[in-house]
C-alpha positions as CSV (number, residue, x, y, z in Angstrom):
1,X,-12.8,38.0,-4.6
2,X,-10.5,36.3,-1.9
3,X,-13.5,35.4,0.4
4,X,-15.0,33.6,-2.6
5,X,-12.1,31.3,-2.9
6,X,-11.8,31.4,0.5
7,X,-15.6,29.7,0.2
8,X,-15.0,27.8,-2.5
9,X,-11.3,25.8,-1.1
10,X,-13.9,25.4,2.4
11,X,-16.4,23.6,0.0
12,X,-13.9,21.6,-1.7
13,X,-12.7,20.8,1.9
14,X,-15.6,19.8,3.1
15,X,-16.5,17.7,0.1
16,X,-13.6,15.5,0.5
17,X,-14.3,15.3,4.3
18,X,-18.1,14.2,3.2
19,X,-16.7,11.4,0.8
20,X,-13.9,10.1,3.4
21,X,-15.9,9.8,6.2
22,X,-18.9,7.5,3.8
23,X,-15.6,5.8,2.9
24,X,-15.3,4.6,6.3
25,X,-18.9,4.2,7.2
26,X,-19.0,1.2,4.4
27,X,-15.7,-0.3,5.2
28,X,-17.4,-0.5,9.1
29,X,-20.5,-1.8,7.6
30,X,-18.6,-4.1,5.1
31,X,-16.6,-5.3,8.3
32,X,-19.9,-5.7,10.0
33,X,-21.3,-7.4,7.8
34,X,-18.2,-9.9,7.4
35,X,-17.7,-10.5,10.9
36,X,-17.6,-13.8,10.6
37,X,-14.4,-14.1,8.5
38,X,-13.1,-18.0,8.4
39,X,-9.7,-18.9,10.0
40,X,-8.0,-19.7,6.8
41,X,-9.5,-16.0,5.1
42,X,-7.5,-14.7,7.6
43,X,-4.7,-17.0,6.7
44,X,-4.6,-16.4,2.8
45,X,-4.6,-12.6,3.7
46,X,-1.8,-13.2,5.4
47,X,0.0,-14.8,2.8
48,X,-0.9,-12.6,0.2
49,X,0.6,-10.0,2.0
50,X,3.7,-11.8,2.8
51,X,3.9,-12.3,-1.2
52,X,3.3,-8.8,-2.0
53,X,6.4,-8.1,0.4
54,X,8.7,-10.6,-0.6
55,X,8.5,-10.6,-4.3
56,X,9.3,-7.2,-5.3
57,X,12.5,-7.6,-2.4
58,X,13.2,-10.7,-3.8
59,X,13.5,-9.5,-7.5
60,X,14.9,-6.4,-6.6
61,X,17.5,-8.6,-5.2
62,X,18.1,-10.4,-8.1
63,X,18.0,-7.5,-10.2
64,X,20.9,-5.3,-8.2
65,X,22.7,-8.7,-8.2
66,X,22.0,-8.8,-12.1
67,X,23.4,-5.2,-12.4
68,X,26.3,-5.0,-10.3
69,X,27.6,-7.7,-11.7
70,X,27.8,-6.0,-15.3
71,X,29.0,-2.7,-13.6
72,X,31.2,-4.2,-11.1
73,X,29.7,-1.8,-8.4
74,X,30.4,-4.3,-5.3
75,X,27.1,-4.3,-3.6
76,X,25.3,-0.7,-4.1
77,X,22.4,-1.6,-6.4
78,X,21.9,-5.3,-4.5
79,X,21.4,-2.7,-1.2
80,X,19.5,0.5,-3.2
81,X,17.1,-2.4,-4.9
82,X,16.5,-4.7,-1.9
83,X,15.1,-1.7,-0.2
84,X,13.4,0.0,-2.9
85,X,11.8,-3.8,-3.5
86,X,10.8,-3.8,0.3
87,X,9.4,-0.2,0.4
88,X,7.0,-0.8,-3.0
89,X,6.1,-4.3,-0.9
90,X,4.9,-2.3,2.2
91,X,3.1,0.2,0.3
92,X,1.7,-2.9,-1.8
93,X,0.5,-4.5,1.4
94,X,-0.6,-1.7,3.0
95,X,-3.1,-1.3,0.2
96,X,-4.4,-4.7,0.2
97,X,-4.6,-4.5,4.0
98,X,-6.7,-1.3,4.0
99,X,-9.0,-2.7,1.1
100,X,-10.0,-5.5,3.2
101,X,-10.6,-3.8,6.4
């Protein structure tokens, strides 16, 4: 009974090995394919990404500002949502980054 679990978390295993590794063989042939990407692609990708990191710090600034200001905390949620903004940016353009690659 173990060794057939054993078998069957191997298969499972190996099944999402399968699908990662076609996940990669199309982004290379994607990237291939693309190779010829225009300077200002390149450019709006990079401003997307600066977007998708400076919004959500931006209005997580605003927001802490917002709240410690009807608390009268000093500056504790300005700091916890500056960097909880910043962190949901980099996983945000981390994302978009690994799409287009």
């Amino acid at each position: 009974m173990a060794d057939e679990k054993q078998r069957s978390d191997l298969g499972e295993a190996q099944e999402r090995f399968l699908s990662e590794v076609q996940k990669r063989r199309e982004r290379r042939e994607r990237n291939e394919r693309d190779a010829d990407r225009s300077f200002w692609s390149t450019v709006g990708m990079m401003g997307t990404v600066g977007w998708s990191v400076a919004l959500p710090t931006a209005l997580g600034v605003l927001f802490g500002r917002w709240l410690d200001g009807r608390l009268d905390s000093g500056h504790v949620f300005v700091v916890f949502f500056m960097l909880a903004g910043l962190g949901l940016g980099c996983v945000v353009a981390w994302r978009q980054v690994t799409e287009k690659l």
